[in-house]
N, CA, C and O atoms as CSV, one atom per row, in Angstrom:
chain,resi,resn,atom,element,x,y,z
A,1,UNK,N,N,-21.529,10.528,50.645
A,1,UNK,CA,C,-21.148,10.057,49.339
A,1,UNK,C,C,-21.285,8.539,49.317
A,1,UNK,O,O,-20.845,7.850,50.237
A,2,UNK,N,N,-21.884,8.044,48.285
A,2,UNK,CA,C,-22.444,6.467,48.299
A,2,UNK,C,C,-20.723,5.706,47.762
A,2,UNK,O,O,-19.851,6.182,47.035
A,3,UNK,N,N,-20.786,4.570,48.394
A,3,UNK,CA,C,-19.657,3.338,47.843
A,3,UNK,C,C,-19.329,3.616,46.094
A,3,UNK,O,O,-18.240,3.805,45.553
A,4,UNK,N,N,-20.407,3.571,45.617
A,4,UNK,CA,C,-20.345,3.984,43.882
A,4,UNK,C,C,-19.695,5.277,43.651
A,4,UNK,O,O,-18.912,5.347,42.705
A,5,UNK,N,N,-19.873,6.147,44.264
A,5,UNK,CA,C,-19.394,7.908,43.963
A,5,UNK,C,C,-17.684,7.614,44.158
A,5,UNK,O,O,-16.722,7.978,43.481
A,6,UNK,N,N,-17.789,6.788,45.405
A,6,UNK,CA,C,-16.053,6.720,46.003
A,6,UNK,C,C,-15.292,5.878,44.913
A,6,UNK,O,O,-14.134,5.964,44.504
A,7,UNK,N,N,-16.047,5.265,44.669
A,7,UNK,CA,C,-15.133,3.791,43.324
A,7,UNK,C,C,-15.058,4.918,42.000
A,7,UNK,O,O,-14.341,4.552,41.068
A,8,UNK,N,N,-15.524,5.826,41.901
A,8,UNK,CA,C,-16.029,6.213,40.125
A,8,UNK,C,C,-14.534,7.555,40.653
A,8,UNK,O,O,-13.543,7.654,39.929
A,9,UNK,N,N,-14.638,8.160,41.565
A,9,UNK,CA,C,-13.827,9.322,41.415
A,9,UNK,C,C,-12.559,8.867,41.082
A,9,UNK,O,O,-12.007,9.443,40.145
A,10,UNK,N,N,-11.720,7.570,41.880
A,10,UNK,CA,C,-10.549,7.798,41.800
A,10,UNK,C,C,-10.642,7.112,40.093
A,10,UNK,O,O,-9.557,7.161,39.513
A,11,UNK,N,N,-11.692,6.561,39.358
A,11,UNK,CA,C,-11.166,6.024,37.770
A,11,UNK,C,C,-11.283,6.931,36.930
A,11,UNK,O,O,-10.841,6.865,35.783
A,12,UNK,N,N,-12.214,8.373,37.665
A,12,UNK,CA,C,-12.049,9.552,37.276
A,12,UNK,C,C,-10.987,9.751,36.991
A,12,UNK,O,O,-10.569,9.622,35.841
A,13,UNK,N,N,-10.327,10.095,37.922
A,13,UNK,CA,C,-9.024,10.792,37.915
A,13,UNK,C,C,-7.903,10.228,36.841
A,13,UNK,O,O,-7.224,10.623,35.893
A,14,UNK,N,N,-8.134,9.162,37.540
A,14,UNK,CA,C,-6.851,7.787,36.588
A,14,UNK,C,C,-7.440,8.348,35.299
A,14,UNK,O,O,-6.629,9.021,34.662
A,15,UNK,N,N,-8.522,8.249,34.817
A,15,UNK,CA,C,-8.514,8.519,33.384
A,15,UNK,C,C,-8.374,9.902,32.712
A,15,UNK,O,O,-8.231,10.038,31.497
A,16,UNK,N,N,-8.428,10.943,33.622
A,16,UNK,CA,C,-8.238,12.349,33.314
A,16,UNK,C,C,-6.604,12.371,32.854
A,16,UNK,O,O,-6.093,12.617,31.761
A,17,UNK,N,N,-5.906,11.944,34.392
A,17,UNK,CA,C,-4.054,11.567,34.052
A,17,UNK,C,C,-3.826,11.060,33.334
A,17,UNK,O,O,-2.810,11.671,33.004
A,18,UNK,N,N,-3.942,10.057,32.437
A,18,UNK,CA,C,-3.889,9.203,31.662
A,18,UNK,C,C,-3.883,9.755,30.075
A,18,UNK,O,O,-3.052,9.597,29.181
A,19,UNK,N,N,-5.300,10.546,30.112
A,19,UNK,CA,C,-5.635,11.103,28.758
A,19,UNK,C,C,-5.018,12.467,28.914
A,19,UNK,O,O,-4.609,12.843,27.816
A,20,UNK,N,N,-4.783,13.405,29.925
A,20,UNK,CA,C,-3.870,14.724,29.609
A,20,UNK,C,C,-2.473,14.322,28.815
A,20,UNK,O,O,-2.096,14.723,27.714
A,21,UNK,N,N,-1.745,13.284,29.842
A,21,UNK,CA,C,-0.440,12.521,29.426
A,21,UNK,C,C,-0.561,12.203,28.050
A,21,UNK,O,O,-0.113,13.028,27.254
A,22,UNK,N,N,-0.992,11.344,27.692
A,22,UNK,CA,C,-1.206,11.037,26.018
A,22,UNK,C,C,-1.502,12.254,25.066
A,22,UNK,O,O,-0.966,12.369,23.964
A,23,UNK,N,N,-2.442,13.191,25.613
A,23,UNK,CA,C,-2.365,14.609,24.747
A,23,UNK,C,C,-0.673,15.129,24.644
A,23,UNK,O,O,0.038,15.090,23.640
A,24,UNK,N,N,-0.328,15.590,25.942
A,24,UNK,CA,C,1.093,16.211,26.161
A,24,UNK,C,C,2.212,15.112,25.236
A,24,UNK,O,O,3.195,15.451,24.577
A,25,UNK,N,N,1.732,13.897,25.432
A,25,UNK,CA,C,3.174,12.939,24.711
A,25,UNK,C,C,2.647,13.300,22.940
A,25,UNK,O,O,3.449,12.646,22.273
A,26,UNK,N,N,2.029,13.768,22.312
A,26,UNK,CA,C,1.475,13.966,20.920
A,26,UNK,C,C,1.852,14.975,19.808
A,26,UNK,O,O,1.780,15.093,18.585
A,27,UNK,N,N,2.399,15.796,21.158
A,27,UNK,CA,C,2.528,16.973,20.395
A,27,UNK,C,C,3.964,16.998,19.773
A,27,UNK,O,O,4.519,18.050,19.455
A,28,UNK,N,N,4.622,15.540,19.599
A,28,UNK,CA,C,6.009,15.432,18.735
A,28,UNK,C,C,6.139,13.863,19.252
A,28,UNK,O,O,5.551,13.043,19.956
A,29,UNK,N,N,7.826,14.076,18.057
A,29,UNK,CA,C,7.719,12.101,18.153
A,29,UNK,C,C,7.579,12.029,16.139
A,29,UNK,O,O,7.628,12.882,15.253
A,30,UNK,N,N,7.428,10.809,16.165
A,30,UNK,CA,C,7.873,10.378,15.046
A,30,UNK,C,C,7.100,9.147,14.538
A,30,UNK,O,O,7.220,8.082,15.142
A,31,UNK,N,N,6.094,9.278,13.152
A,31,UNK,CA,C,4.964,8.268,13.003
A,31,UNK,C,C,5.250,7.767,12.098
A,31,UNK,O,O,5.692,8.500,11.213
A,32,UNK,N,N,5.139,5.913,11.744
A,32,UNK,CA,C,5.863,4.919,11.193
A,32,UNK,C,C,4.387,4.182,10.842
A,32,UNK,O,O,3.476,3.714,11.525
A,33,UNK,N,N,4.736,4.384,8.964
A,33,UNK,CA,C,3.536,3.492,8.295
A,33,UNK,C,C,4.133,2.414,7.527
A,33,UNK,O,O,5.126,2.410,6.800
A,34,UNK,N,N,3.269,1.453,7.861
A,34,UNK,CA,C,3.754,0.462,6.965
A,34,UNK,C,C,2.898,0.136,5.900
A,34,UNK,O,O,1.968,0.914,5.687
A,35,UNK,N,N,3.025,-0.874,5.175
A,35,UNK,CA,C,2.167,-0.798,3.565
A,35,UNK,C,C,2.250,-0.966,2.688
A,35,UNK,O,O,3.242,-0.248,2.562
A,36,UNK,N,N,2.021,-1.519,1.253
A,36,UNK,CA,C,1.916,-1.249,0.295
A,36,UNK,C,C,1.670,-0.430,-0.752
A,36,UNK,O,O,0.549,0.073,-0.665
A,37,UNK,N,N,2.322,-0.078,-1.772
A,37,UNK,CA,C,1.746,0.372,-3.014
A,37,UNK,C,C,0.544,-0.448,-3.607
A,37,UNK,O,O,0.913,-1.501,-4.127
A,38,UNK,N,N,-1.044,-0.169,-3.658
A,38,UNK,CA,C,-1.940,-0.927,-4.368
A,38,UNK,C,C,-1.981,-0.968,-5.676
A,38,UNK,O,O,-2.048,-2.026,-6.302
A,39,UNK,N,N,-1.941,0.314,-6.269
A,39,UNK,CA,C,-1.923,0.220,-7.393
A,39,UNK,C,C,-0.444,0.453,-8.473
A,39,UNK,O,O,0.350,1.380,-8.313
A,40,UNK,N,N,-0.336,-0.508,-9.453
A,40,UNK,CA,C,0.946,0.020,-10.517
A,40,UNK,C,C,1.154,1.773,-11.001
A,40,UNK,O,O,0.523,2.262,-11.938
A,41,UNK,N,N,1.770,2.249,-10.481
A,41,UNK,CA,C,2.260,3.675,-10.573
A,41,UNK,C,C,2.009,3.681,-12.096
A,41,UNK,O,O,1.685,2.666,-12.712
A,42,UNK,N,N,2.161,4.749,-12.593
A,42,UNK,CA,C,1.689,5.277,-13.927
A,42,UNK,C,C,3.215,5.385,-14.533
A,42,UNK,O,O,4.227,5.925,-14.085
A,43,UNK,N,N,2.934,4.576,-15.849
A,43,UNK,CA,C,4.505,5.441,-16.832
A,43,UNK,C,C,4.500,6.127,-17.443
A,43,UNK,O,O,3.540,6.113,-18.213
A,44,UNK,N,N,5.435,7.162,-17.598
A,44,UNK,CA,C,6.019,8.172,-18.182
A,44,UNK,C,C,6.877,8.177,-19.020
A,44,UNK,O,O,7.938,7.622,-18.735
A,45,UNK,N,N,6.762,8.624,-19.965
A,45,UNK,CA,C,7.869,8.619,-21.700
A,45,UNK,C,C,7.098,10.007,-21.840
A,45,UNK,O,O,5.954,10.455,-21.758
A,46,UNK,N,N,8.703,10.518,-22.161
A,46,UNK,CA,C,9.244,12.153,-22.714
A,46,UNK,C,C,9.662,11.948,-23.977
A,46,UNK,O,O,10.450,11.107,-24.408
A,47,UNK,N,N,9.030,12.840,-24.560
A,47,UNK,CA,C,10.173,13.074,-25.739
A,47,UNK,C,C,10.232,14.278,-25.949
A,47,UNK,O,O,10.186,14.871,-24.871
A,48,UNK,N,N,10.332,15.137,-27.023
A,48,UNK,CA,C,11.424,16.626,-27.108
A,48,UNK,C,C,10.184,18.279,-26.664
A,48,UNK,O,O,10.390,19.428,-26.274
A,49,UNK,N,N,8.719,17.294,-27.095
A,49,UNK,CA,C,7.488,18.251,-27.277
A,49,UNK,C,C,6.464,17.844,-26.471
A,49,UNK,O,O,5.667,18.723,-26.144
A,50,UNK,N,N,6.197,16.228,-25.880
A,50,UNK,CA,C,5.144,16.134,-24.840
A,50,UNK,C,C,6.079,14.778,-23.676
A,50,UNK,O,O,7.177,14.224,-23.719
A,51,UNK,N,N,4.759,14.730,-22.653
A,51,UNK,CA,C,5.203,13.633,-22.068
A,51,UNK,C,C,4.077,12.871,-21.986
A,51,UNK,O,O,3.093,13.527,-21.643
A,52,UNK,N,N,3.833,11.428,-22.230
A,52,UNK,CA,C,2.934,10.808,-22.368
A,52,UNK,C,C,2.863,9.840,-20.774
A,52,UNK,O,O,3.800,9.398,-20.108
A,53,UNK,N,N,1.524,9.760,-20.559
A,53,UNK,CA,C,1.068,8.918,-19.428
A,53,UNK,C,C,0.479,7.900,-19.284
A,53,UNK,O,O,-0.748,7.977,-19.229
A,54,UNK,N,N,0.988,6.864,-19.194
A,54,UNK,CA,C,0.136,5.701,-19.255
A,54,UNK,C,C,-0.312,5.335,-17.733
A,54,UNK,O,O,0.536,5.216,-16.849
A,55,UNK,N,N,-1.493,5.192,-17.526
A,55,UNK,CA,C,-1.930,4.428,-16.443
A,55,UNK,C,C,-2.900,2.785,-16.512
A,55,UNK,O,O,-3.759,2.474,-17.336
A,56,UNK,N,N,-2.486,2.141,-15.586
A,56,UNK,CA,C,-3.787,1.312,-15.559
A,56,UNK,C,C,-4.272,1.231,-14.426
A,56,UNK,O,O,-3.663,0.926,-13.401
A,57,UNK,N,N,-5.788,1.589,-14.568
A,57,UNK,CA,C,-6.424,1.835,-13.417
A,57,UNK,C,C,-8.282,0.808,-13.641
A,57,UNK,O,O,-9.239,0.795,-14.414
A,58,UNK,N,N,-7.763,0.056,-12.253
A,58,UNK,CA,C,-9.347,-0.871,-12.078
A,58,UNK,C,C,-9.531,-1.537,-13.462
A,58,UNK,O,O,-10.553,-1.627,-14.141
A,59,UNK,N,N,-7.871,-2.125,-13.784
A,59,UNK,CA,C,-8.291,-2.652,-14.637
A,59,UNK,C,C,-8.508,-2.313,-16.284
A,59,UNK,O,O,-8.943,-3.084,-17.139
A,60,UNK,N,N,-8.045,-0.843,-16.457
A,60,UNK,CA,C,-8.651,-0.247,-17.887
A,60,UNK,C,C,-7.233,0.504,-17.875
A,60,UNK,O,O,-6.735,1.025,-16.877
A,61,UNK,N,N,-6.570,0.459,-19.393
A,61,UNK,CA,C,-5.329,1.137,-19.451
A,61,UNK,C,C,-6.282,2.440,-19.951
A,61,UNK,O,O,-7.434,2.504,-20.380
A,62,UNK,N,N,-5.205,3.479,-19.678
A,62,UNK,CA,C,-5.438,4.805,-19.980
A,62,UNK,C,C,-4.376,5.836,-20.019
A,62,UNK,O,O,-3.678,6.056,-19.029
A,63,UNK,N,N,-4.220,6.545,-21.261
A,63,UNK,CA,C,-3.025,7.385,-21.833
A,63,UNK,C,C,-3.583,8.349,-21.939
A,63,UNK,O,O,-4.745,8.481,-22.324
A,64,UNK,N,N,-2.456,9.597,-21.444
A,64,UNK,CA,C,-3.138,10.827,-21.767
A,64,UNK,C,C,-1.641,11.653,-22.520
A,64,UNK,O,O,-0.603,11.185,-22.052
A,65,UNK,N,N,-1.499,12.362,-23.191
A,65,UNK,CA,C,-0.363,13.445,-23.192
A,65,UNK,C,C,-0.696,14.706,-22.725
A,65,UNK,O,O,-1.743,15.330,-22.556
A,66,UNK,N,N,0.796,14.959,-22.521
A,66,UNK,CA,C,1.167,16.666,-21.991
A,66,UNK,C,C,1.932,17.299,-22.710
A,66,UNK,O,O,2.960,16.779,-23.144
A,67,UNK,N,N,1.553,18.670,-23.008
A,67,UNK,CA,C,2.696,19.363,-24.241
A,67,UNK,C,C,3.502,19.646,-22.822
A,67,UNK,O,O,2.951,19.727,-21.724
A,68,UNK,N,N,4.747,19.764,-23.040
A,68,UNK,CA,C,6.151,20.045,-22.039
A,68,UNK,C,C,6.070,21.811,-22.335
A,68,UNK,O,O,6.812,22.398,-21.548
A,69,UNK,N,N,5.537,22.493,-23.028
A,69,UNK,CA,C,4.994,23.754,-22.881
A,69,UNK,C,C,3.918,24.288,-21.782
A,69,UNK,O,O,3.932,25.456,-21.393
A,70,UNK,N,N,3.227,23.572,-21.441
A,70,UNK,CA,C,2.136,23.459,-20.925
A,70,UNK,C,C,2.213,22.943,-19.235
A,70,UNK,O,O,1.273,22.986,-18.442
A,71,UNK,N,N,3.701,22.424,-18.938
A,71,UNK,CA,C,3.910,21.514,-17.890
A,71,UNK,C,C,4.688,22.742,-17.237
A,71,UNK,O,O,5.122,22.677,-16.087
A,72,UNK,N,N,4.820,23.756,-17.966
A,72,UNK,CA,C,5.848,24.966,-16.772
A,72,UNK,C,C,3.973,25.286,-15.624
A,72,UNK,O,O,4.180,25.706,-14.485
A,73,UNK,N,N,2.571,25.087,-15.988
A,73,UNK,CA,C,2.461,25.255,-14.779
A,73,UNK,C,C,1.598,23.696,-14.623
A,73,UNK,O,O,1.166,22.977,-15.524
A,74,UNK,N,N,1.556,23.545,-13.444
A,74,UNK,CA,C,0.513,22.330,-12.699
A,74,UNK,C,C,-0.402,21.876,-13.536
A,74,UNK,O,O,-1.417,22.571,-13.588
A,75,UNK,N,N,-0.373,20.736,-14.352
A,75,UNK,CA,C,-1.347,20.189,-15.173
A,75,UNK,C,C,-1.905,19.034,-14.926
A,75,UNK,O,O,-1.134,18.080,-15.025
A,76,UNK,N,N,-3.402,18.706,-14.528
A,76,UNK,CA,C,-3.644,17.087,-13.717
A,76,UNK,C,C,-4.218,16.562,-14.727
A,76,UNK,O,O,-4.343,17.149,-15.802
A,77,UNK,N,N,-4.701,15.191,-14.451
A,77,UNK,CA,C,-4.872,14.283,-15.654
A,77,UNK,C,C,-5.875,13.073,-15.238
A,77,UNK,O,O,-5.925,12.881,-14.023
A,78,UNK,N,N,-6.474,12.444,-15.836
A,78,UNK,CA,C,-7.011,11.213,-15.528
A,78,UNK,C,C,-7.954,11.586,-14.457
A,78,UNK,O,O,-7.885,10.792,-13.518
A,79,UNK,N,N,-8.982,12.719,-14.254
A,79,UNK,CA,C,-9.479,12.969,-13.478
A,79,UNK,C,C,-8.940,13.239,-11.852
A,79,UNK,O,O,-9.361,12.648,-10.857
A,80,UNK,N,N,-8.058,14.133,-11.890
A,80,UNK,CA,C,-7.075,14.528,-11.076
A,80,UNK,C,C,-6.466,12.722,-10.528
A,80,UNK,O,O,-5.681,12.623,-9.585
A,81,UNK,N,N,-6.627,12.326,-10.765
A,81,UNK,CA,C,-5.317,11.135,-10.439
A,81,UNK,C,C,-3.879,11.690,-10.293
A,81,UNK,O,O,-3.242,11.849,-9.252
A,82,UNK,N,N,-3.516,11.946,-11.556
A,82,UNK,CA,C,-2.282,12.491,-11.857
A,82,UNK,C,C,-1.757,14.131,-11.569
A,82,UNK,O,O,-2.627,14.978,-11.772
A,83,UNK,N,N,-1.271,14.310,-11.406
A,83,UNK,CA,C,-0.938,16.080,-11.329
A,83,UNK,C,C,0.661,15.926,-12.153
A,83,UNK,O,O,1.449,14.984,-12.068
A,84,UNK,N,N,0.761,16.876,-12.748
A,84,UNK,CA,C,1.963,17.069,-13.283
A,84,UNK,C,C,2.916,18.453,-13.339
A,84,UNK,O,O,2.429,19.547,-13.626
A,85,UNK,N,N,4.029,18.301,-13.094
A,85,UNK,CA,C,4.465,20.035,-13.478
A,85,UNK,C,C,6.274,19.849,-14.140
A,85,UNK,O,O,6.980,18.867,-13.911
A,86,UNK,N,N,6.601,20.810,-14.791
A,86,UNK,CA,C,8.423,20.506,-14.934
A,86,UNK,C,C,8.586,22.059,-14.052
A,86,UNK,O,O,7.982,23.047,-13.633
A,87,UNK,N,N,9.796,21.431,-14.154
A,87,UNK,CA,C,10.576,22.836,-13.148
A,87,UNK,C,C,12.188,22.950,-14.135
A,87,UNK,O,O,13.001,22.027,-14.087
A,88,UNK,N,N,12.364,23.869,-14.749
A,88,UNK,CA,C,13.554,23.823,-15.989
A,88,UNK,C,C,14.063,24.293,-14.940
A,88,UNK,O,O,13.512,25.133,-14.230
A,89,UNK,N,N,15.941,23.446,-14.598
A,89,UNK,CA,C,16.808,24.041,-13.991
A,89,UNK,C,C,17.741,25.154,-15.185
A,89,UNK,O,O,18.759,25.795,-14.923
A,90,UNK,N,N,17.301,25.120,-15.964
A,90,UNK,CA,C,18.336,26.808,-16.468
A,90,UNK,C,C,17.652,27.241,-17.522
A,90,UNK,O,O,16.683,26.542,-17.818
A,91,UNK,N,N,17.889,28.340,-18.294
A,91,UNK,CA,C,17.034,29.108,-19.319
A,91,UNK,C,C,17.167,28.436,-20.700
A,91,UNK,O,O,16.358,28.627,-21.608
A,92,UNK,N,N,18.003,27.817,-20.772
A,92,UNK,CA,C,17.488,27.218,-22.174
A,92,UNK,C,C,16.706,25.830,-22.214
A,92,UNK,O,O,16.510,25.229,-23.271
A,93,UNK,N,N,16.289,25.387,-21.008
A,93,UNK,CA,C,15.328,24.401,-21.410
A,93,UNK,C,C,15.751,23.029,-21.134
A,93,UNK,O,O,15.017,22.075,-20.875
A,94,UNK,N,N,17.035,23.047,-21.221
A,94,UNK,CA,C,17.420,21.445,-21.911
A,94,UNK,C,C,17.722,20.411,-20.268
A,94,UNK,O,O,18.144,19.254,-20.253
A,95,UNK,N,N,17.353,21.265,-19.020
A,95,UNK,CA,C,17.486,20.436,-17.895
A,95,UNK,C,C,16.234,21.216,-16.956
A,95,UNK,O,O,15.859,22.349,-16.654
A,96,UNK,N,N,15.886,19.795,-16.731
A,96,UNK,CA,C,14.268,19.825,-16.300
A,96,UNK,C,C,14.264,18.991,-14.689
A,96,UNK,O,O,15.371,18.619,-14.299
A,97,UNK,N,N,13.105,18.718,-13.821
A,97,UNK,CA,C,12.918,18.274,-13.266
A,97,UNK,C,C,11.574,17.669,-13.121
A,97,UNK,O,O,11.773,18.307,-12.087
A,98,UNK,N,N,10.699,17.240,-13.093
A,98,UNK,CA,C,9.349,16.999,-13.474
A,98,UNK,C,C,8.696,16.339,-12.197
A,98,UNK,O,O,9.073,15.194,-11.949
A,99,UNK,N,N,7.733,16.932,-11.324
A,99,UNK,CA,C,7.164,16.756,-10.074
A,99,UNK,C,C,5.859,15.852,-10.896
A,99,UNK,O,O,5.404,16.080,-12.017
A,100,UNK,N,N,5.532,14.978,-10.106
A,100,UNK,CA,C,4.157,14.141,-10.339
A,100,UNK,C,C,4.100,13.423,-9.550
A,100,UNK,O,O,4.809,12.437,-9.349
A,101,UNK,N,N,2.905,13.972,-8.765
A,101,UNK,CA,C,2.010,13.290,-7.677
A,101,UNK,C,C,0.683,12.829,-8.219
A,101,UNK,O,O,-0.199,13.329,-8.918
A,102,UNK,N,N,0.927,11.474,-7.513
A,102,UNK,CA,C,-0.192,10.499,-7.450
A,102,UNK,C,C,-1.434,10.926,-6.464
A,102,UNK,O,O,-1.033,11.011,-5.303
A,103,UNK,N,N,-3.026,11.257,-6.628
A,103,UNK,CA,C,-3.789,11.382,-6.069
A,103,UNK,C,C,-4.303,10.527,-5.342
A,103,UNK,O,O,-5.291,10.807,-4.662
């Protein structure tokens, strides 16, 4: 076995131990982002029959409405930007919850 074969095995190894360990430490634990919001979140105004959306995006405002009929299922907007849905906490309507995720 040449001087080169003997130097390469043991960084072999070191790097085999090394990278199993880092697999095995991966598989839990706890991942921390930091960051900004880039863009101004979109506003929202309800009233009794829709909910209206304002966004500004790259610069260009843009409004869309939603009938609140229409929001019992998943409704997206602005070229899926927006997704929208309500979730009525009781049968007559009058208490809601309203999910909207940003794309």
């Amino acid at each position: 076995m040449s001087t080169s074969h003997m130097l390469l095995l043991p960084a072999a190894l070191f790097c085999a131990a090394v990278c199993s360990s880092v697999a095995i430490a991966a598989t839990g634990g706890v991942i921390y982002f930091e960051g900004a919001v880039v863009e101004t979140p979109c506003d929202v105004r309800v009233d009794a029959h829709r909910a209206t959306v304002a966004c500004d995006r790259q610069g260009q405002a843009k409004t869309q409405q939603f009938s609140l009929k229409n929001l019992a299922h998943e409704q997206s907007g602005f070229d899926n930007l927006v997704t929208m849905k309500i979730n009525y906490l009781n049968p007559a309507h009058t208490l809601a919850v309203m999910d909207i995720t940003y794309n």
